[in-house]
PDB file of N, CA, C, O and CB in Angstrom:
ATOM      1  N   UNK A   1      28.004  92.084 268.053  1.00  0.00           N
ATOM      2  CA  UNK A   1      29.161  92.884 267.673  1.00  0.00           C
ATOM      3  C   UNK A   1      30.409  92.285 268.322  1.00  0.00           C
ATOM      4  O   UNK A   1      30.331  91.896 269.488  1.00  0.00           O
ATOM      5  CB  UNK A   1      28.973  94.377 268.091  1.00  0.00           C
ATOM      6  N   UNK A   2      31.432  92.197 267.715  1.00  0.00           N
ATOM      7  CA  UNK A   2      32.380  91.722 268.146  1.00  0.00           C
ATOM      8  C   UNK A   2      33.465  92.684 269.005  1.00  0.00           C
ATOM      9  O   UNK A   2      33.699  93.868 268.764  1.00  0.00           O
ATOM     10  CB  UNK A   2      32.812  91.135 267.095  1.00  0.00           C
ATOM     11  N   UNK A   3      34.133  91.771 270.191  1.00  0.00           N
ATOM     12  CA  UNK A   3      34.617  92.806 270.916  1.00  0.00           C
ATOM     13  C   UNK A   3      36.342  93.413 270.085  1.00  0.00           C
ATOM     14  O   UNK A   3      37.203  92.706 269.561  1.00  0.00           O
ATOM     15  CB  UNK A   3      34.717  92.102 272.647  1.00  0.00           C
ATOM     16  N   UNK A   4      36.319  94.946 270.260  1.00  0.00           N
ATOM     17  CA  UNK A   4      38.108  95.245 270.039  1.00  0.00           C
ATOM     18  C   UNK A   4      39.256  94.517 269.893  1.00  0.00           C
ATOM     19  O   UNK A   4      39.321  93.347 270.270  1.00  0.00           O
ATOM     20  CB  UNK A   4      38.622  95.805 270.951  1.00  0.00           C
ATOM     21  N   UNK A   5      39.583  94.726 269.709  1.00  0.00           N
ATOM     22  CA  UNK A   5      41.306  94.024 269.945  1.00  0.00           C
ATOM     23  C   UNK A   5      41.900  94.758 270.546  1.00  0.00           C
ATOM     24  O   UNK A   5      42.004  95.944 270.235  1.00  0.00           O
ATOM     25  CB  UNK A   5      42.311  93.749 268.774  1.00  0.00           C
ATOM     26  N   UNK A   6      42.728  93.936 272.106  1.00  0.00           N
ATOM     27  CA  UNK A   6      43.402  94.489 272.685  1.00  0.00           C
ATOM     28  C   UNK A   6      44.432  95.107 272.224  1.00  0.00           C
ATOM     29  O   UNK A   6      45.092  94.200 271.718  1.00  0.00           O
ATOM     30  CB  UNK A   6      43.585  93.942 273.352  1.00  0.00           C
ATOM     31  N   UNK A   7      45.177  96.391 272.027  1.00  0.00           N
ATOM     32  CA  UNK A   7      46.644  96.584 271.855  1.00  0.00           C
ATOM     33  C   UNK A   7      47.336  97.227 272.748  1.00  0.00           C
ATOM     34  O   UNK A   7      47.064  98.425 272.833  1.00  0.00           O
ATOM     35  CB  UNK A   7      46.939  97.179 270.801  1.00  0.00           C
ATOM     36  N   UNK A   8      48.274  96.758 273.558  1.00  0.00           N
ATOM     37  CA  UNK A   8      49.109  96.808 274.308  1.00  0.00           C
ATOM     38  C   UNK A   8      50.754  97.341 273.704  1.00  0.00           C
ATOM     39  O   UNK A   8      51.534  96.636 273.064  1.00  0.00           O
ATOM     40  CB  UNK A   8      48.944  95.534 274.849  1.00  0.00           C
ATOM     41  N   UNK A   9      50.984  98.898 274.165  1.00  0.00           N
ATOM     42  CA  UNK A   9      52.216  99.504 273.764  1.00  0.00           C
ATOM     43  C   UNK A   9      53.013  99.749 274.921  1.00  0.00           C
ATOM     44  O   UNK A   9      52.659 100.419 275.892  1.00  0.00           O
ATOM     45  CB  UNK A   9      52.018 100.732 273.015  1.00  0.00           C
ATOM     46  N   UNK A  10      53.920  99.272 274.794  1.00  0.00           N
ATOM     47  CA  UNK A  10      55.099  99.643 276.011  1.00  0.00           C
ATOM     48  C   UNK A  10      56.203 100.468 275.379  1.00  0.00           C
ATOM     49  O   UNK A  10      56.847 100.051 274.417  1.00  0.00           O
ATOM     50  CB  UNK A  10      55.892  98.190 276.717  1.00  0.00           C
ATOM     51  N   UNK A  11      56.465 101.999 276.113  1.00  0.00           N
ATOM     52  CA  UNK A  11      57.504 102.438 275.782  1.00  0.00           C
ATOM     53  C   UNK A  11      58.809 102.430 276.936  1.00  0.00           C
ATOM     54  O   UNK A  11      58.826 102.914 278.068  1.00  0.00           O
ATOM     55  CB  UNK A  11      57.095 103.642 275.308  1.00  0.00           C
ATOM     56  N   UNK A  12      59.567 101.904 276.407  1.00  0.00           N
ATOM     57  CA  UNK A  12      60.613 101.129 277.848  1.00  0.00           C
ATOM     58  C   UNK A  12      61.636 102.049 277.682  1.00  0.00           C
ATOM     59  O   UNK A  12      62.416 102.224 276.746  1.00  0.00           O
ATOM     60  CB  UNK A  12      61.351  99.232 277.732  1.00  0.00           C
ATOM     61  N   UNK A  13      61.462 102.778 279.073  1.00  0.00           N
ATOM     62  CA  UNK A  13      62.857 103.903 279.297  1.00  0.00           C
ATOM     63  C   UNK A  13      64.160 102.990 280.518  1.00  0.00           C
ATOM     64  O   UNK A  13      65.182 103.457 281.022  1.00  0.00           O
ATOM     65  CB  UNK A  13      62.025 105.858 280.360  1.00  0.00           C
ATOM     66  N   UNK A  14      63.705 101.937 280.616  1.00  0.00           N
ATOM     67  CA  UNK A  14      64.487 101.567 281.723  1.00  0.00           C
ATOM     68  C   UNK A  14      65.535  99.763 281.367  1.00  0.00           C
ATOM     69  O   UNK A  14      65.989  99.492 280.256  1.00  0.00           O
ATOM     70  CB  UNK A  14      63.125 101.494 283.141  1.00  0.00           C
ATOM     71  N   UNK A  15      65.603  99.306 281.979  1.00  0.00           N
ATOM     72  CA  UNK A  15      66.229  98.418 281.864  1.00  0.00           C
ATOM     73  C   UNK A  15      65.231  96.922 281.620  1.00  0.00           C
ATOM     74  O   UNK A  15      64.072  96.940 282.036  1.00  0.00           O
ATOM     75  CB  UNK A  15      67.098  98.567 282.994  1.00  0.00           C
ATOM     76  N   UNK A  16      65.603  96.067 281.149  1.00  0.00           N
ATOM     77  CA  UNK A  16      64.776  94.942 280.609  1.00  0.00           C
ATOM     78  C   UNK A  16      64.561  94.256 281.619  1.00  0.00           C
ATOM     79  O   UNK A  16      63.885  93.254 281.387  1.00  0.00           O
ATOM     80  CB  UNK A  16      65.301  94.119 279.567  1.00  0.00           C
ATOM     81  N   UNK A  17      64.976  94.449 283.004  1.00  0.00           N
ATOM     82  CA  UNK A  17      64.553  93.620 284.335  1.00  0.00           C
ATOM     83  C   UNK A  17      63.714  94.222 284.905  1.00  0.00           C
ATOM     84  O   UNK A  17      62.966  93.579 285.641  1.00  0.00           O
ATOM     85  CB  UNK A  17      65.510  93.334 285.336  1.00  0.00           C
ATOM     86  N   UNK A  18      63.541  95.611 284.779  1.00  0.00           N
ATOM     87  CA  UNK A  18      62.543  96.333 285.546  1.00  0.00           C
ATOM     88  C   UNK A  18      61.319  96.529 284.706  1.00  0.00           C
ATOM     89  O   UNK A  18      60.237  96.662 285.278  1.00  0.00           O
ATOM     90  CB  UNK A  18      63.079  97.671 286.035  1.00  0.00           C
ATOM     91  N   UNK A  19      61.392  96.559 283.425  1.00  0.00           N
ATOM     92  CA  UNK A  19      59.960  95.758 282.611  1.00  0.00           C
ATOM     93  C   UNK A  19      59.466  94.790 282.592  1.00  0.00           C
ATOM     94  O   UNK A  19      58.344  94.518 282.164  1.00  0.00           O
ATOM     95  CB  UNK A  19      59.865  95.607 281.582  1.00  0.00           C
ATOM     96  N   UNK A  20      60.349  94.030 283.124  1.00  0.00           N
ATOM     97  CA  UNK A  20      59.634  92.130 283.339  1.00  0.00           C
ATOM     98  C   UNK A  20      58.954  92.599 284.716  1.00  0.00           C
ATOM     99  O   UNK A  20      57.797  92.267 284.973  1.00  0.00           O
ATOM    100  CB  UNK A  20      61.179  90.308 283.665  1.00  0.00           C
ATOM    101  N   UNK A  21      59.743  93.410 285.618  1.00  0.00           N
ATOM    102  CA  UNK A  21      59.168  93.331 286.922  1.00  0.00           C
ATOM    103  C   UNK A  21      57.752  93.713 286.832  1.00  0.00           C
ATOM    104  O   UNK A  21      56.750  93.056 287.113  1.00  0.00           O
ATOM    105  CB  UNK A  21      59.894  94.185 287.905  1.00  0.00           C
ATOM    106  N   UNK A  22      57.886  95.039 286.336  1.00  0.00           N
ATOM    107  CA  UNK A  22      56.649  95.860 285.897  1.00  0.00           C
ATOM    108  C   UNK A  22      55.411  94.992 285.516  1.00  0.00           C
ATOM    109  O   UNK A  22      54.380  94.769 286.152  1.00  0.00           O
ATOM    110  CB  UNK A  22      57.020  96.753 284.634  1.00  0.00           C
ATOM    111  N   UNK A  23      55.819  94.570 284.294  1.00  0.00           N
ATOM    112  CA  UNK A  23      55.164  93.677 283.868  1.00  0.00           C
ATOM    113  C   UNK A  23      54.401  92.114 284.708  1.00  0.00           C
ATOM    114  O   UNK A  23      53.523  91.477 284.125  1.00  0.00           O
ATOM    115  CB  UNK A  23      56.030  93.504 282.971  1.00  0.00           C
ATOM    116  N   UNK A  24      54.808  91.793 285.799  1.00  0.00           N
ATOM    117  CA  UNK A  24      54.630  91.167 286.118  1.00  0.00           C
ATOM    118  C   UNK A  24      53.872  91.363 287.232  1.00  0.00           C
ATOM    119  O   UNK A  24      52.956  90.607 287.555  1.00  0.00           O
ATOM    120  CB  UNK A  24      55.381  90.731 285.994  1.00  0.00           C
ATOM    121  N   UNK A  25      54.262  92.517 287.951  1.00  0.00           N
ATOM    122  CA  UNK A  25      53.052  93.098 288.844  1.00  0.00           C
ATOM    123  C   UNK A  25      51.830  93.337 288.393  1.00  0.00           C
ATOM    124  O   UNK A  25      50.791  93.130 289.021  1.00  0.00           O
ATOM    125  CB  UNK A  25      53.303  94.253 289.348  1.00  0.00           C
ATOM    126  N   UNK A  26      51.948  93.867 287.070  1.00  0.00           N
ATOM    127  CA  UNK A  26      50.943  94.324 286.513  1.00  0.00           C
ATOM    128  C   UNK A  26      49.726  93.102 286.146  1.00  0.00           C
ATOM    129  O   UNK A  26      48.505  93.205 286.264  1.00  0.00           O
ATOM    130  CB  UNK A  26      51.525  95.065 285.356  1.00  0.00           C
ATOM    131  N   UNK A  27      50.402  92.127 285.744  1.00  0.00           N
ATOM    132  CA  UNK A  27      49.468  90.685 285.561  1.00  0.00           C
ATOM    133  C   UNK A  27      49.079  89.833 286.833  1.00  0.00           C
ATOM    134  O   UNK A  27      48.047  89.164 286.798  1.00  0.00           O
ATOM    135  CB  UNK A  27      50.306  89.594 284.632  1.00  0.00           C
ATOM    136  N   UNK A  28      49.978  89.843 288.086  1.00  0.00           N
ATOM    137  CA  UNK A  28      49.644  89.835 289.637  1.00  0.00           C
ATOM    138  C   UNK A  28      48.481  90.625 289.639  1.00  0.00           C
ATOM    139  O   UNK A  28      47.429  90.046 289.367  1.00  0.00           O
ATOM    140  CB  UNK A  28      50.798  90.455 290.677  1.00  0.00           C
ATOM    141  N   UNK A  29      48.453  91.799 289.883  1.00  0.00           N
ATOM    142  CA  UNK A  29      46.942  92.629 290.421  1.00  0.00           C
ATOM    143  C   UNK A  29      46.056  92.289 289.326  1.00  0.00           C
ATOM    144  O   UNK A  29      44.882  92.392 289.682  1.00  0.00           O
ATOM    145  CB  UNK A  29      46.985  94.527 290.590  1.00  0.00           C
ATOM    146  N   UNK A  30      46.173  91.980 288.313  1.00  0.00           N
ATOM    147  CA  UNK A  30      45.103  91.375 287.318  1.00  0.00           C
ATOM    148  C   UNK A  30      44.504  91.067 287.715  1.00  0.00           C
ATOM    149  O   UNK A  30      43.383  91.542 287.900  1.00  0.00           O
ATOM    150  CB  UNK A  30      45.138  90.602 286.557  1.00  0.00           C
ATOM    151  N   UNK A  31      45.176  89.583 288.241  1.00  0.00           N
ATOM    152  CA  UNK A  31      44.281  88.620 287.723  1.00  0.00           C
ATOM    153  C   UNK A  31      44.419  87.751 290.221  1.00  0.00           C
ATOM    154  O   UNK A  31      43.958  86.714 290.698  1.00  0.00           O
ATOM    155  CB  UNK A  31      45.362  87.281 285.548  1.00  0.00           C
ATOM    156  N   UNK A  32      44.934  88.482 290.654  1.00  0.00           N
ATOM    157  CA  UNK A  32      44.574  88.767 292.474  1.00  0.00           C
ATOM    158  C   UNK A  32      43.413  88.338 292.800  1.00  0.00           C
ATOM    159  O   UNK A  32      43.423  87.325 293.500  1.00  0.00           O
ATOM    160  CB  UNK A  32      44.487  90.324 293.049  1.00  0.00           C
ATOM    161  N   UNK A  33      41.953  88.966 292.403  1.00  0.00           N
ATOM    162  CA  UNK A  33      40.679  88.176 292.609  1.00  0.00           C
ATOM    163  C   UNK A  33      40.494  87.044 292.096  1.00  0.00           C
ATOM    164  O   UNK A  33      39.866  86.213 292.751  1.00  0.00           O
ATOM    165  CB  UNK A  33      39.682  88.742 292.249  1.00  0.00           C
ATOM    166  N   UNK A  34      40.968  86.729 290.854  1.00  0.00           N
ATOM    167  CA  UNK A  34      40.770  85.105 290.356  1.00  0.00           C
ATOM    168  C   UNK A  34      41.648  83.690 291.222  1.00  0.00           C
ATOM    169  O   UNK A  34      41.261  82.566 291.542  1.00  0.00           O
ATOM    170  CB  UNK A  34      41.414  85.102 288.612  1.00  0.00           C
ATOM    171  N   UNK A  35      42.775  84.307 291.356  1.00  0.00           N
ATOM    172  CA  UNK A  35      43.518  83.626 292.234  1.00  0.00           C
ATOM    173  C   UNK A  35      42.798  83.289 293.923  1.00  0.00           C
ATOM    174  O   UNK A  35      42.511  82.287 294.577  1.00  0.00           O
ATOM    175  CB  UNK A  35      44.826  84.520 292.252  1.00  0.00           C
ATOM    176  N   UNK A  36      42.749  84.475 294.066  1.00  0.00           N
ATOM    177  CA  UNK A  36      41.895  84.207 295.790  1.00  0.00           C
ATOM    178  C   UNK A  36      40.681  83.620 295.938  1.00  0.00           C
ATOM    179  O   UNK A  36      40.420  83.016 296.979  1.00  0.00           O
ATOM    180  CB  UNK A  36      41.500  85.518 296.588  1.00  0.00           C
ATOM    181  N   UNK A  37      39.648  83.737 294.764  1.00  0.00           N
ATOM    182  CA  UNK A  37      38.677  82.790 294.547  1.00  0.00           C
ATOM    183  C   UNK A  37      39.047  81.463 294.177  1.00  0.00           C
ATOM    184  O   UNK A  37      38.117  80.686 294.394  1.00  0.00           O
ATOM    185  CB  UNK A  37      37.889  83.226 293.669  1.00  0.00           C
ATOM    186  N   UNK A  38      40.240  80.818 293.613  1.00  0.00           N
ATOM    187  CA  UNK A  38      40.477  80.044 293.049  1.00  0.00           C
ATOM    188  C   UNK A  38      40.916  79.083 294.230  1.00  0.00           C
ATOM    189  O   UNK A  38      40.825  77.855 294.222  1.00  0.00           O
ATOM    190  CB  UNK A  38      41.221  80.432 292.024  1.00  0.00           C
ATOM    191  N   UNK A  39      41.474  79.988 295.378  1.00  0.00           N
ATOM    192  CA  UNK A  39      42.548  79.498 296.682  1.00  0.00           C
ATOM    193  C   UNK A  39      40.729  78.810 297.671  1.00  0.00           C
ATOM    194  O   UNK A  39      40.564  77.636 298.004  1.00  0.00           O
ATOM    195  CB  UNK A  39      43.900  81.595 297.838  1.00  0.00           C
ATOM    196  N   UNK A  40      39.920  79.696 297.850  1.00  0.00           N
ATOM    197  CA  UNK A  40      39.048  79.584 298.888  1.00  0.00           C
ATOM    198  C   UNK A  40      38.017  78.716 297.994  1.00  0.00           C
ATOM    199  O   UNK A  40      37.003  78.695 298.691  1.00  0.00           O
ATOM    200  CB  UNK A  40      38.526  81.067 299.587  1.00  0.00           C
ATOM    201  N   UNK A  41      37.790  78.099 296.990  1.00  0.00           N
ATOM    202  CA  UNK A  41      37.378  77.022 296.700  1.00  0.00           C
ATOM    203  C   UNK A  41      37.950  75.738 297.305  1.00  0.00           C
ATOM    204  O   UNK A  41      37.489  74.785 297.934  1.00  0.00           O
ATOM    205  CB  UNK A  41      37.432  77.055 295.541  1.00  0.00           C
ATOM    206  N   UNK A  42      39.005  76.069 296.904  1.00  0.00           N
ATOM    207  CA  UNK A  42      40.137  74.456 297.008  1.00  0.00           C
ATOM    208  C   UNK A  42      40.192  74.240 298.336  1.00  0.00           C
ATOM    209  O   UNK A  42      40.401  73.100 298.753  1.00  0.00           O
ATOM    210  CB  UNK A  42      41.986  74.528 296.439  1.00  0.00           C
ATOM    211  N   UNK A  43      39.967  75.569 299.405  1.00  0.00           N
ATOM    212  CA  UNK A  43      40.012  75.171 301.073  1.00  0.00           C
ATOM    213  C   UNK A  43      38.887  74.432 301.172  1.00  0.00           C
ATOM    214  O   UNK A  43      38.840  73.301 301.658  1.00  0.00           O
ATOM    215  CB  UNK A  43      39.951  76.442 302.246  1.00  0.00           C
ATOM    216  N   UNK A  44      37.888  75.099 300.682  1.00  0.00           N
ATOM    217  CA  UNK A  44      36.333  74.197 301.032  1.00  0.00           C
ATOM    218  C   UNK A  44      36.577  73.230 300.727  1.00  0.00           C
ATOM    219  O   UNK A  44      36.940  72.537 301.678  1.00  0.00           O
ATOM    220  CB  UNK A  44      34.959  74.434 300.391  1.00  0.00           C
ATOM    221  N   UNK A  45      36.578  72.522 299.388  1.00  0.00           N
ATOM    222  CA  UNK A  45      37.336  71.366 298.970  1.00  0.00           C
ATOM    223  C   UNK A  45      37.702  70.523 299.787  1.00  0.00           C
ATOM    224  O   UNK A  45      37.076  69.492 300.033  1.00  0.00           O
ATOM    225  CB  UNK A  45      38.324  71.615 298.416  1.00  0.00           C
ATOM    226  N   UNK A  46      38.925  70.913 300.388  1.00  0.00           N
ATOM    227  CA  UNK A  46      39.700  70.355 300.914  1.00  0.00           C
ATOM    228  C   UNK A  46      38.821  69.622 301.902  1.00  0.00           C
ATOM    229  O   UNK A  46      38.474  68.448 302.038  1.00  0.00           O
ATOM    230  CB  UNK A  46      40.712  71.151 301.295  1.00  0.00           C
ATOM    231  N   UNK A  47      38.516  71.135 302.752  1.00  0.00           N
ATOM    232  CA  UNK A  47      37.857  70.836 304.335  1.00  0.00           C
ATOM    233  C   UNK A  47      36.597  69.820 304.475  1.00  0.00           C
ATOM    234  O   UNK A  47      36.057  69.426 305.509  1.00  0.00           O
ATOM    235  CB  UNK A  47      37.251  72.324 304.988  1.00  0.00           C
ATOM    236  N   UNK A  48      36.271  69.493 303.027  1.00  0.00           N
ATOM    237  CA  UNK A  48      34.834  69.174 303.067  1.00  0.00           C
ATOM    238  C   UNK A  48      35.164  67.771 302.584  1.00  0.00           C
ATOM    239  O   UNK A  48      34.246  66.951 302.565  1.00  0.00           O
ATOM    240  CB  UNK A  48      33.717  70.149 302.113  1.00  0.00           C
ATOM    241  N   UNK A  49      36.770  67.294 302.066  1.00  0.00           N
ATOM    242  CA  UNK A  49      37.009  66.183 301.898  1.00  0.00           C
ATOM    243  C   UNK A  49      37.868  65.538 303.107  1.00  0.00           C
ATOM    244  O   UNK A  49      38.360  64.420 303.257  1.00  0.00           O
ATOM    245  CB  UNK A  49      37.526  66.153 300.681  1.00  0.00           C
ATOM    246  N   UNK A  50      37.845  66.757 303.946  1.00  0.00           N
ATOM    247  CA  UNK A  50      38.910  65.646 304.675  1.00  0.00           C
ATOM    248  C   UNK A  50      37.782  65.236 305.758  1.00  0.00           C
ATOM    249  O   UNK A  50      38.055  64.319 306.533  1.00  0.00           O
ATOM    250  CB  UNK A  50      40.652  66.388 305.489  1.00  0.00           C
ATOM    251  N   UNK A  51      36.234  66.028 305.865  1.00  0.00           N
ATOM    252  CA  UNK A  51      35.689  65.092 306.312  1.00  0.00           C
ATOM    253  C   UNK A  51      34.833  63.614 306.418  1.00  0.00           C
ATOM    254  O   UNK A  51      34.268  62.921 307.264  1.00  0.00           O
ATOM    255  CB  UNK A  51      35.515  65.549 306.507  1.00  0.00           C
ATOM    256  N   UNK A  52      35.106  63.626 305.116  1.00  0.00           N
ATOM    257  CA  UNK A  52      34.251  62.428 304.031  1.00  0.00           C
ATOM    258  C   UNK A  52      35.073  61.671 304.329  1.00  0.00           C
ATOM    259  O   UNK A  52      34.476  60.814 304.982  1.00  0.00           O
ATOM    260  CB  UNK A  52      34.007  62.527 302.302  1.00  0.00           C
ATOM    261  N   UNK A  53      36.739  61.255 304.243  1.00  0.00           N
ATOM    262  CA  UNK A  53      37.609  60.491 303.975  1.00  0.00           C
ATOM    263  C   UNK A  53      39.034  60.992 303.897  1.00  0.00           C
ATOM    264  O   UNK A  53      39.445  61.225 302.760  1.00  0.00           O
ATOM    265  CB  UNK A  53      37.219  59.968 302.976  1.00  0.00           C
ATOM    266  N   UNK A  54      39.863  61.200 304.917  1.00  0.00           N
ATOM    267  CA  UNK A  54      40.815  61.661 304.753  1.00  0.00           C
ATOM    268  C   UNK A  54      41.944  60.859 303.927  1.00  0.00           C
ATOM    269  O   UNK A  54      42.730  61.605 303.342  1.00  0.00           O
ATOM    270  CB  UNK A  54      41.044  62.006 305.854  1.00  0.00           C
ATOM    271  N   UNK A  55      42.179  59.425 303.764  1.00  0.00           N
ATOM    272  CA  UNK A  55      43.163  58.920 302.764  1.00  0.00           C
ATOM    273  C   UNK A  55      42.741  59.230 301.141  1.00  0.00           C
ATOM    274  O   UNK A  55      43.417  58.907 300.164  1.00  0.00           O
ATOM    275  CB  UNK A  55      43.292  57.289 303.020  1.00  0.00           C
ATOM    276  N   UNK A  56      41.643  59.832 301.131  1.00  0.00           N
ATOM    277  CA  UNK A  56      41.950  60.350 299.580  1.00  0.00           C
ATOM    278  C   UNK A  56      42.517  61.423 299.024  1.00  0.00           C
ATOM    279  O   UNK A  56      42.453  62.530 299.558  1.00  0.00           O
ATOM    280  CB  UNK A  56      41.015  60.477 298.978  1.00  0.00           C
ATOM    281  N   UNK A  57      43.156  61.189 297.844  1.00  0.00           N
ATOM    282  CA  UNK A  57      44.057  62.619 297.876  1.00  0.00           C
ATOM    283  C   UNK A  57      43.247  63.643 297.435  1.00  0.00           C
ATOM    284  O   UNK A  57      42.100  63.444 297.035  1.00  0.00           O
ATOM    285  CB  UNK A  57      45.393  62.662 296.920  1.00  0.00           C
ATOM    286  N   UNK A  58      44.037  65.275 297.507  1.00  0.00           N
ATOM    287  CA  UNK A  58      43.462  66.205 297.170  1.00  0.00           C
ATOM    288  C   UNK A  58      43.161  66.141 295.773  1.00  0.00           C
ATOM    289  O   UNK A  58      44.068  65.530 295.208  1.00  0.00           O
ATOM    290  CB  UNK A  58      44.068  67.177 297.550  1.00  0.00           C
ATOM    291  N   UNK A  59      42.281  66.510 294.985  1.00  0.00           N
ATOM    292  CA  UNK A  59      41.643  67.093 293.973  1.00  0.00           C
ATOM    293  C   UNK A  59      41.914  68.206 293.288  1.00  0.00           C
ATOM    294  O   UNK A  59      40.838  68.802 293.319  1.00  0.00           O
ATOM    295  CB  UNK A  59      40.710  67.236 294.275  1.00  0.00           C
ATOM    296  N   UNK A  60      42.450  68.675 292.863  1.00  0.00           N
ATOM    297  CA  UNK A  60      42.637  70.473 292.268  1.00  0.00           C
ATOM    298  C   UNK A  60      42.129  70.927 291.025  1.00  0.00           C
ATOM    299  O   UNK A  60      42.704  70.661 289.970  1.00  0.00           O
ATOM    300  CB  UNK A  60      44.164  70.937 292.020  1.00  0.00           C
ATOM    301  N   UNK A  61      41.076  71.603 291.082  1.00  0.00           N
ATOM    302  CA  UNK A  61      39.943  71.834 290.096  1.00  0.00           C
ATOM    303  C   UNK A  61      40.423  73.311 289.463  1.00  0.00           C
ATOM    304  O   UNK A  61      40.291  74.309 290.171  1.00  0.00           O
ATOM    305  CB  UNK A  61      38.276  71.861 290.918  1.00  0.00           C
ATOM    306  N   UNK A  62      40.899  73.408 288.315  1.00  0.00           N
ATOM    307  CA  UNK A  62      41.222  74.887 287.877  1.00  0.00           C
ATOM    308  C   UNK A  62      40.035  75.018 287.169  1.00  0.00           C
ATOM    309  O   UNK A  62      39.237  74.236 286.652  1.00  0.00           O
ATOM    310  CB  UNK A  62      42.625  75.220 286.962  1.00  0.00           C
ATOM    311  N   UNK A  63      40.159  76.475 287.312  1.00  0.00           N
ATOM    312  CA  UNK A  63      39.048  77.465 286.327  1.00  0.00           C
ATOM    313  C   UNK A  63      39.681  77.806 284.930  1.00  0.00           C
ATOM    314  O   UNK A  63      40.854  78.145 284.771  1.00  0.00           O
ATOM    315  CB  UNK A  63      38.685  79.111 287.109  1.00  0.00           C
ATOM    316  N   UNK A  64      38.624  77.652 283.820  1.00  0.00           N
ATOM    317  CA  UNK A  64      39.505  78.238 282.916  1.00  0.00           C
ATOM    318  C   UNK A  64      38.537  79.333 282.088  1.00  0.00           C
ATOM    319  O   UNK A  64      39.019  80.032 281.196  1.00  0.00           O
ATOM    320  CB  UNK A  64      40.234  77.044 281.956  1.00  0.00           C
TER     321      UNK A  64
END
C-alpha cells in the first residue's frame, strides 16, 4: 500500500519573517537526531583517521 501524501497548511497571522523563523525551527527539531548522528560519525571518522595517518585529509560521508 502506498504511503499518504503529505499536506502541509499554514495559516499565517503574522509577518513573513516570523514564518520563515517558525518554519525553520520547525525543520531544526526535525531533523536534530539526524544531524547529531551525522556529527558523531564524522568524529569517529575523524579520530580513527587521524590515527592511521594524519596528512590525509578529512573525508565527509553524508547520509542520504
Amino acid at each position: 500500500m502506498d504511503k499518504p501524501k503529505l499536506n502541509y497548511r499554514f495559516h499565517v497571522t503574522a509577518t513573513p519573517e516570523k514564518l520563515i523563523k517558525e518554519l525553520l525551527l520547525v525543520c531544526v527539531e526535525a531533523n536534530k537526531k539526524k544531524v547529531e548522528d551525522g556529527l558523531k560519525d564524522d568524529e569517529i571518522n575523524t579520530s580513527s583517521e587521524e590515527e592511521n595517518d594524519s596528512s590525509q585529509p578529512i573525508k565527509v560521508r553524508r547520509k542520504k
